[in-house]
C-alpha positions in Angstrom: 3.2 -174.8 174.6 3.5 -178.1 172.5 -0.1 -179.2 171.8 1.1 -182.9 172.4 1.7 -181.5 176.1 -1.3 -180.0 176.9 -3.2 -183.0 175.3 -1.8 -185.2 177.7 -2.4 -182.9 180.2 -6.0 -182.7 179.3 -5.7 -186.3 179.4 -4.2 -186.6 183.0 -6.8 -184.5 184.0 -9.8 -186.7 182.8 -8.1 -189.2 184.3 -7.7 -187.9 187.7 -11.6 -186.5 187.7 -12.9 -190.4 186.7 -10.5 -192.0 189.1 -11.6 -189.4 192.2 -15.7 -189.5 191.0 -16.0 -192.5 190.1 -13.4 -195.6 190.7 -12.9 -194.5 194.4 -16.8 -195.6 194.7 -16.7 -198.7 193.1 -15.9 -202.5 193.2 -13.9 -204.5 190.8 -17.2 -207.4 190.6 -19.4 -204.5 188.6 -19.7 -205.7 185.4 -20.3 -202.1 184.0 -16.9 -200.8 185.8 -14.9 -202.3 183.3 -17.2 -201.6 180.6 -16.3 -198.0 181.7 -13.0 -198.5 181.7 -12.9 -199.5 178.4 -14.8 -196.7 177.2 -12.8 -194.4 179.0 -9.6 -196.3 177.2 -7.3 -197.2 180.6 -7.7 -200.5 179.4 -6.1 -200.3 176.1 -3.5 -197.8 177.1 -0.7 -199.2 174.8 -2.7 -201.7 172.6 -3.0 -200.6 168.8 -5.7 -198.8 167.9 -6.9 -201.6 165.8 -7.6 -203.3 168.5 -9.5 -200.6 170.0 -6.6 -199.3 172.1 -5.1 -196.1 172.7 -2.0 -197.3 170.7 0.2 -194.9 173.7 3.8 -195.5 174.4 5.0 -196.8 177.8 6.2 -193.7 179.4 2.6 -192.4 179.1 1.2 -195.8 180.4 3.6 -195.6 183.5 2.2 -191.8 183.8 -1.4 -192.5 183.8 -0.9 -196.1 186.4 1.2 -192.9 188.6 -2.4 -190.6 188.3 -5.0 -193.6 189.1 -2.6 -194.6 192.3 -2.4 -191.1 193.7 -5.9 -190.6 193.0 -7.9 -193.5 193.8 -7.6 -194.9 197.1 -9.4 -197.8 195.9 -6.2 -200.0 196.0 -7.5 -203.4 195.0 -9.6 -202.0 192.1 -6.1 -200.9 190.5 -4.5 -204.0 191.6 -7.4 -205.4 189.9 -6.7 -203.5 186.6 -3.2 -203.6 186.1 -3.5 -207.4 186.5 -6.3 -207.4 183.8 -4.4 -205.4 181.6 -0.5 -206.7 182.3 -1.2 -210.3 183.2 -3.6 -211.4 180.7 -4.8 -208.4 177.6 -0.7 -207.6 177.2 0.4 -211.8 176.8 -2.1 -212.1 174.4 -1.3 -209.0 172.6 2.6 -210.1 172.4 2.1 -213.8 172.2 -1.1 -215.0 170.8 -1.5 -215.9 167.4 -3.5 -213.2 165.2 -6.6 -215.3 165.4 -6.0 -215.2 169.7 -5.8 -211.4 169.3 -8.8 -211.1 167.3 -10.7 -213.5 169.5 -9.9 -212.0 172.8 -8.2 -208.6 173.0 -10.2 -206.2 171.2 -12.8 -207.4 174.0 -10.8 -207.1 177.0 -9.6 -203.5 175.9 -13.5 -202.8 176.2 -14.0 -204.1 179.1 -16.8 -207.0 177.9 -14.0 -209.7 178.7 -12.2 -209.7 181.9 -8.5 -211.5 182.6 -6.4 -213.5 185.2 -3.2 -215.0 185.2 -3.1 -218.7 186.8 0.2 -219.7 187.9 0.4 -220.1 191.7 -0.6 -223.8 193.3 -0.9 -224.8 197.0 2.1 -226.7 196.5 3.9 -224.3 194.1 4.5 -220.9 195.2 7.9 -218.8 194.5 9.0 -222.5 192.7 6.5 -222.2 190.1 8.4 -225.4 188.1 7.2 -227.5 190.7 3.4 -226.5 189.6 1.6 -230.3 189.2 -1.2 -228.9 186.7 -0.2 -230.6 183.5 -1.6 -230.8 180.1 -1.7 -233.7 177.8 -2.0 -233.3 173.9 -5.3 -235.0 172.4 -5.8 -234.3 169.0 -6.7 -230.8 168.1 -6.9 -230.2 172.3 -5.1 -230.5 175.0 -6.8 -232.0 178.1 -5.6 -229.8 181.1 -5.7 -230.8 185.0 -4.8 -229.1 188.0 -5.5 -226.8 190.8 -4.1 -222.9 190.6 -5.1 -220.9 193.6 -4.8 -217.0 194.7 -5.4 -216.3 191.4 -6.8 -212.4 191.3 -9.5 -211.6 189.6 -10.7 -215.2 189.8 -14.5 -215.1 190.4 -15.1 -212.1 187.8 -12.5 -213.1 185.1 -13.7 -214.6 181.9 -10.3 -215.6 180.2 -7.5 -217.2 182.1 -4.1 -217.3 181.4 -2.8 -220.7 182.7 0.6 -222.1 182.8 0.7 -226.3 182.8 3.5 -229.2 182.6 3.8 -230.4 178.7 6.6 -232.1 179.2 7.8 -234.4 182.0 11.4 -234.8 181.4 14.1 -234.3 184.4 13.6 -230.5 183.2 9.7 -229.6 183.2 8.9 -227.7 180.2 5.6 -225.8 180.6 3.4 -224.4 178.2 0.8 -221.1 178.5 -2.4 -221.3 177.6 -5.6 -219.2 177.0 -8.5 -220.6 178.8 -11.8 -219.4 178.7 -14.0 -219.7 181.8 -17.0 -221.4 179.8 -14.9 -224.4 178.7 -15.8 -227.7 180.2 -14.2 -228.8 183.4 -13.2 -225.1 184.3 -14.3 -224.6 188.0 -14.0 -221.1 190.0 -13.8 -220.9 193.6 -15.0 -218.9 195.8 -13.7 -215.7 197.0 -10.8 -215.8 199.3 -10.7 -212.9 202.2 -7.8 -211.1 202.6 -6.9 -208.6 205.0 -6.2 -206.2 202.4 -7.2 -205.1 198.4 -10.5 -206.6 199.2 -11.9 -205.0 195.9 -9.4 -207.7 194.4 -11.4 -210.8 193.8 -9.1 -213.8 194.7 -10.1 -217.6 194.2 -8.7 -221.0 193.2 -9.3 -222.3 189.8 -9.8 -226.0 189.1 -9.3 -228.0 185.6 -11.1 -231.1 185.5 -10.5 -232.9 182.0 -10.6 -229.3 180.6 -10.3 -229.5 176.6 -8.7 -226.1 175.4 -8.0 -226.2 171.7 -4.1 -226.3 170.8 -4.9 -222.9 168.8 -5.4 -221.8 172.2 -1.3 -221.7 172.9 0.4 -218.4 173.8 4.0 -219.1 171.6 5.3 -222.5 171.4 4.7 -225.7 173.0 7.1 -226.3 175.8 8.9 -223.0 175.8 5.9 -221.0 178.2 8.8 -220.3 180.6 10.0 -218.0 178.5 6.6 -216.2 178.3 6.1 -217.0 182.5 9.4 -215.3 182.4 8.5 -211.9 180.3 5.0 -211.8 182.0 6.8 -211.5 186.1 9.1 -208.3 184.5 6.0 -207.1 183.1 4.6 -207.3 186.1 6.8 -205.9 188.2 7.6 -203.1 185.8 3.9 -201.9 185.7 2.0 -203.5 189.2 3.8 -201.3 191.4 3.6 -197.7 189.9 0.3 -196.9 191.0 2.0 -197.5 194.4 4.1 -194.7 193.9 0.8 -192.7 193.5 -0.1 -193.6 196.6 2.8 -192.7 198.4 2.3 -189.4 197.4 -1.1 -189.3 198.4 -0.4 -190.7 201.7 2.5 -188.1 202.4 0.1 -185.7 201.5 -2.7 -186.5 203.9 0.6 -186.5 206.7 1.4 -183.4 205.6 -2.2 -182.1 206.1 -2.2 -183.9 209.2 0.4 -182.5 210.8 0.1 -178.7 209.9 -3.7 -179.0 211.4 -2.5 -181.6 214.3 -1.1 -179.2 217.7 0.3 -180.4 220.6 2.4 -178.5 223.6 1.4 -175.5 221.8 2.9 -175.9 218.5 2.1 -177.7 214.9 2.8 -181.7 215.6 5.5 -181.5 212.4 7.8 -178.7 214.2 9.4 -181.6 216.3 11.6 -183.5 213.7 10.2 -187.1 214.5 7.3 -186.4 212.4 9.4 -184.2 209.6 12.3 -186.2 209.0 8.9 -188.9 208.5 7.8 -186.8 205.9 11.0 -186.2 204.0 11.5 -189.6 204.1 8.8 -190.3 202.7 9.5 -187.8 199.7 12.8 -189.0 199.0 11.4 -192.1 198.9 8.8 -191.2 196.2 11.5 -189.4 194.3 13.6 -192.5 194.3 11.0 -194.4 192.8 9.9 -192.5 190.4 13.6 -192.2 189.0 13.3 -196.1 189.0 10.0 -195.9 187.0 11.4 -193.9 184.7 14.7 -195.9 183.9 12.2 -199.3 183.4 10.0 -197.4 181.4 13.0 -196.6 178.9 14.1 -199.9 178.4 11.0 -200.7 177.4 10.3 -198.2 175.1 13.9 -199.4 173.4 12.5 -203.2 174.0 15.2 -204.3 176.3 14.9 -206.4 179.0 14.4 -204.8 183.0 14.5 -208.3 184.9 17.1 -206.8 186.6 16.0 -203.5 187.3 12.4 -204.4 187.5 13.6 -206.8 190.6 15.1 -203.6 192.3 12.1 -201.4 191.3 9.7 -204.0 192.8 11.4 -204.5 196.2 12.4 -201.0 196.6 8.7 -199.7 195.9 7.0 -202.0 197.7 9.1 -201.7 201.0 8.9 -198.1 200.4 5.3 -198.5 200.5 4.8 -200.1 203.8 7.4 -198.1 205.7 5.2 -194.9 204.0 1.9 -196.2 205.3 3.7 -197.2 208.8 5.4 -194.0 209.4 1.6 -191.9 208.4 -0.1 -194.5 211.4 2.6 -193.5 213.7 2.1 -189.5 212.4 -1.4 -190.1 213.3 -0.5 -191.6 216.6 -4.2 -193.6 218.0 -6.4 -192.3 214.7 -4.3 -194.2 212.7 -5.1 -197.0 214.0 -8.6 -196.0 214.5 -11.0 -197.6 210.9 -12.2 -193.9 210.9 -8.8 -192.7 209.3 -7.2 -194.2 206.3 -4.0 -195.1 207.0 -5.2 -198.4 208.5 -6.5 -199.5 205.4 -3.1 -198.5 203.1 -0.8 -200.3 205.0 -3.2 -203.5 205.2 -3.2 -202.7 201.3 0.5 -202.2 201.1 1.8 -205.2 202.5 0.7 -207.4 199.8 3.3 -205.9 197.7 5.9 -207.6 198.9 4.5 -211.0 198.3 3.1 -210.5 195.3 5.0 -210.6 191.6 8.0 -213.0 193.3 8.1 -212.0 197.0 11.2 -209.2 197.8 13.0 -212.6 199.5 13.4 -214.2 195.7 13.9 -210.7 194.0 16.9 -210.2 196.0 17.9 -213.7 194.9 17.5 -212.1 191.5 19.7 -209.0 191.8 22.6 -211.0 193.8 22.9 -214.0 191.2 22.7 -211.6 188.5 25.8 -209.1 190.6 27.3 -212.4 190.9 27.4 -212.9 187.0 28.8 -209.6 186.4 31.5 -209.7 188.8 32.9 -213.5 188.3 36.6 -213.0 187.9 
């Protein structure tokens, strides 16, 4: 066997033992979670080494997100990861400057730092250009004010990355920013309950007269939609594979379920309403994971996947739901019972379809982008 394989099996492995021991048990607010984490290296999966990161190629990254999900039914303490690591440590790594990098992402691979990404406002929602935060050059600073709010990771992050208004012409141009929590006039809310991925801190963020130095800019001044842009397919490419993971689990536990379950004398998945559930929800998985792997390629080439990342994240996360609905309904009364899990997954699951550009403007997406192909 090729000892590159059964490294990275090794690896998986590891992986799967720390995830079940010891991420199952914990919430995302423990400082010395993500200190782990770093240790461990999930944190710097595809960050160079010099950096502190693993340096590993996406297809491994997409691989290991697949292990945590299936393995850690700690939903919103993945959710809680993958934002760290896609929304905030990878912009930084492909936008900031090299004294940004050196500031911030060695840090975050370890775990001492921890991200968020601060784009949604009460007012501006799947029209992000209609955000009201603005920023106004002032010397070496710029003095930024606004309100973002269901930002995740909010009350534990320590480095923001927040889009504002530069430019008020009839097109609003909108520049990213890297904001530390410890500047003046940052202000953290308090943590917003959801009925799901509680172990995903949420909270507004306020900016009051906050100065953030101009070497604080991810990429150019005026052109963040370009970055707000690449950071969505990001997200969408890598947020919803550990959801694939926990399809599998889940159709696992139904499968369990239902050999152990009898009723009128025979094993509850004999009668077809509860196996054609199940092979749903395999093709379902198997579907996805095709997906994953496609988006995964065009990254490794460095190609663009707005496209396919749109399908992939509607696909997945209405996958997800109908999984977890279909295992309550295989579980008949105990799965709607706190005492079995399923309850829990779907009340996880349904955020995916809001989060990442809800599955309404994805499909917006895919049909202007059909519509492009196929003018005459």
């Amino acid at each position: 066997m090729n000892m590159n394989v059964m490294d990275d099996k090794l690896f998986y492995n590891e992986i799967k033992e720390f995830a079940r021991n010891y991420l199952d048990k914990q919430n995302s607010n423990e400082k010395h979670l993500w200190e782990r984490l770093g240790e461990f290296g999930i944190l710097g999966l595809s960050i160079d080494e010099k950096y502190g990161g693993l340096g590993e190629s996406y297809r491994m990254c997409a691989e290991i997100l697949e292990i945590l999900g299936y393995t850690c039914w700690n939903n919103g303490l993945i959710f809680s990861i993958n934002n760290h690591i896609w929304m905030a440590q990878n912009l930084i790594n492909l936008y900031g400057s090299t004294w940004l990098k050196n500031k911030y992402v060695g840090n975050m691979v370890a775990g001492e730092k921890i991200g968020a990404f601060a784009l949604t406002e009460p007012d501006a929602g799947s029209d992000p250009y209609s955000m009201k935060t603005c920023a106004i050059r002032a010397g070496d600073y710029y003095i930024i004010n606004g309100r973002k709010t269901f930002v995740s990771n909010g009350p534990i992050a320590d480095v923001f990355i927040v889009f504002a208004i530069t430019s008020q012409t009839e097109m609003k141009k909108i520049t990213a920013f890297v904001v530390d929590k410890t500047m003046p006039g940052v202000t953290i809310g308090k943590n917003i309950e959801k009925m799901g991925l509680e172990c995903s801190p949420t909270s507004d963020i306020c900016f009051e007269n906050c100065e953030v130095p101009a070497d604080n800019i991810l990429g150019k001044v005026d052109l963040g939609n370009n970055i707000l842009d690449a950071a969505l397919e990001w997200e969408r490419c890598f947020e919803f594979i550990p959801h694939i993971g926990s399809m599998k689990r889940i159709m696992e536990y139904c499968i369990k379920y239902s050999n152990e379950r009898k009723q009128f004398g025979k094993r509850i998945n004999e009668n077809q309403s509860i196996s054609h559930k199940i092979a749903n929800m395999s093709m379902k998985i198997e579907l996805a994971k095709n997906l994953m792997y496609r988006i995964v390629d065009l990254k490794e080439q460095g190609k663009s996947s707005y496209y396919e990342s749109s399908i992939f994240k509607v696909f997945v996360s209405e996958s997800y739901v109908e999984t977890c609905r279909d295992a309550i309904q295989i579980l008949g009364a105990y799965g709607y019972t706190k005492e079995y899990p399923v309850e829990k997954e779907l009340r996880d699951a349904i955020a995916s379809t809001i989060y990442s550009g809800t599955n309404e403007m994805q499909r917006n997406n895919i049909f202007n982008i059909e519509s492009i192909r196929n003018m005459v």
